[in-house]
C-alpha positions as CSV (number, residue, x, y, z in Angstrom):
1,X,213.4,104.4,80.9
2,X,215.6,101.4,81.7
3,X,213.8,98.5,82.8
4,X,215.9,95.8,85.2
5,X,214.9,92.6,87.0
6,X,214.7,93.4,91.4
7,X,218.1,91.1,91.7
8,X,220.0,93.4,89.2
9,X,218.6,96.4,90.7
10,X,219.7,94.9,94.5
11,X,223.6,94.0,92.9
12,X,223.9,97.0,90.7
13,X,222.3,99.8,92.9
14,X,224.9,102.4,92.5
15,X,225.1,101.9,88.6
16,X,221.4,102.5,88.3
17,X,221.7,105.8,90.6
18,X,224.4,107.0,88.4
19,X,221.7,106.4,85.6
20,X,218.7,107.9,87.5
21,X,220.6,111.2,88.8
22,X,221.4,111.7,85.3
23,X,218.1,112.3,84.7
24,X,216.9,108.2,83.7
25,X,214.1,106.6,85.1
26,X,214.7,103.3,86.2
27,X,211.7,100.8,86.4
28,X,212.0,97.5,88.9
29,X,210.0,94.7,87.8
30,X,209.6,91.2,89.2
31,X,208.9,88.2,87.0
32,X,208.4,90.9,83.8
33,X,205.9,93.0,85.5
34,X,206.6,96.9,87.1
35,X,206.6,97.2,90.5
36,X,208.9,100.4,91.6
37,X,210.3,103.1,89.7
38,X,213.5,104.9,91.0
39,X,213.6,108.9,90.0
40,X,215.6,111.7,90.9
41,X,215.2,113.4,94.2
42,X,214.5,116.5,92.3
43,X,211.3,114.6,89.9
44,X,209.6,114.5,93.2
45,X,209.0,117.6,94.4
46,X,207.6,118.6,91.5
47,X,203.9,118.4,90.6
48,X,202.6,115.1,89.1
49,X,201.3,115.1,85.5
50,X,198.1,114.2,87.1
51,X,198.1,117.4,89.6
52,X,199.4,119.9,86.3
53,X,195.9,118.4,84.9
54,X,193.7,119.2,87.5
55,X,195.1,122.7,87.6
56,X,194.8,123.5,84.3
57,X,191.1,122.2,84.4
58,X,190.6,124.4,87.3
59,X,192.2,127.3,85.1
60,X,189.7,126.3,82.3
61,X,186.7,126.0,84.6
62,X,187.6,129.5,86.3
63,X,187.8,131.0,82.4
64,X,184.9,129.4,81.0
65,X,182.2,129.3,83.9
66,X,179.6,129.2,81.4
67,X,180.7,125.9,79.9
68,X,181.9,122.2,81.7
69,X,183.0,118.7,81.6
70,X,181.4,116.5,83.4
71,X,183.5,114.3,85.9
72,X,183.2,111.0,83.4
73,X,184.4,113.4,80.1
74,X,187.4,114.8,82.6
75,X,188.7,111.1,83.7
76,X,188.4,110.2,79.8
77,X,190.6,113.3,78.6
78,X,193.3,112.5,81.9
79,X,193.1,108.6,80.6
80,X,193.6,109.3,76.9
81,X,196.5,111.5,77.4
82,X,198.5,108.7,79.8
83,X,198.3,105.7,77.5
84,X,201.3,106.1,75.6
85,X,204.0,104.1,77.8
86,X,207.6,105.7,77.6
87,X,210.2,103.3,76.1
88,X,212.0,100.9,78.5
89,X,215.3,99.9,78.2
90,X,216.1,96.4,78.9
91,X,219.4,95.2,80.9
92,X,220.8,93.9,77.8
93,X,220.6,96.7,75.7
94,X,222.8,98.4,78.4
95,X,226.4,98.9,78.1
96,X,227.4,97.9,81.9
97,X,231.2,98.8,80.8
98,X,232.6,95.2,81.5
């Protein structure tokens, strides 16, 4: 993921849609801190991680109706799997071509 400042993003739009519809994730931040991510067109339509979750919980309640997680123990697993941050890329660890 390539992190840039809203000002870059707003003078280099097309270079960061070249990055993002080759597949990069681009992540808008204001004074250091995320505010917008721009994805591909196609990373949208499909399912969230957080909807592949719920569905393989509902696959596991379905299999298993004899045994459960309660709501808390469910949030906890969803939590602990999205902690781990994917690496940003800063603007000046890019090579702008100039």
């Amino acid at each position: 993921m390539t992190a840039v400042p809203i000002f870059e993003a707003k003078n280099k739009l097309p270079f960061y849609l070249h990055l993002v519809e080759s597949g990069e994730t681009v992540q808008i931040t204001r004074h250091g801190k995320p505010v917008a991510r721009l994805v591909a067109e196609t990373e949208c339509e499909q399912k969230s991680e957080g909807q592949l979750f719920m569905d393989k919980v509902m696959a596991w309640r379905e299999a298993h109706p004899d045994c459960y997680l309660t709501q808390e123990e469910e949030d906890e697993l969803y939590r602990i799997r999205h902690t781990v941050e994917p690496p940003v890329r800063h603007p000046e660890d890019i090579d702008f071509g100039e």
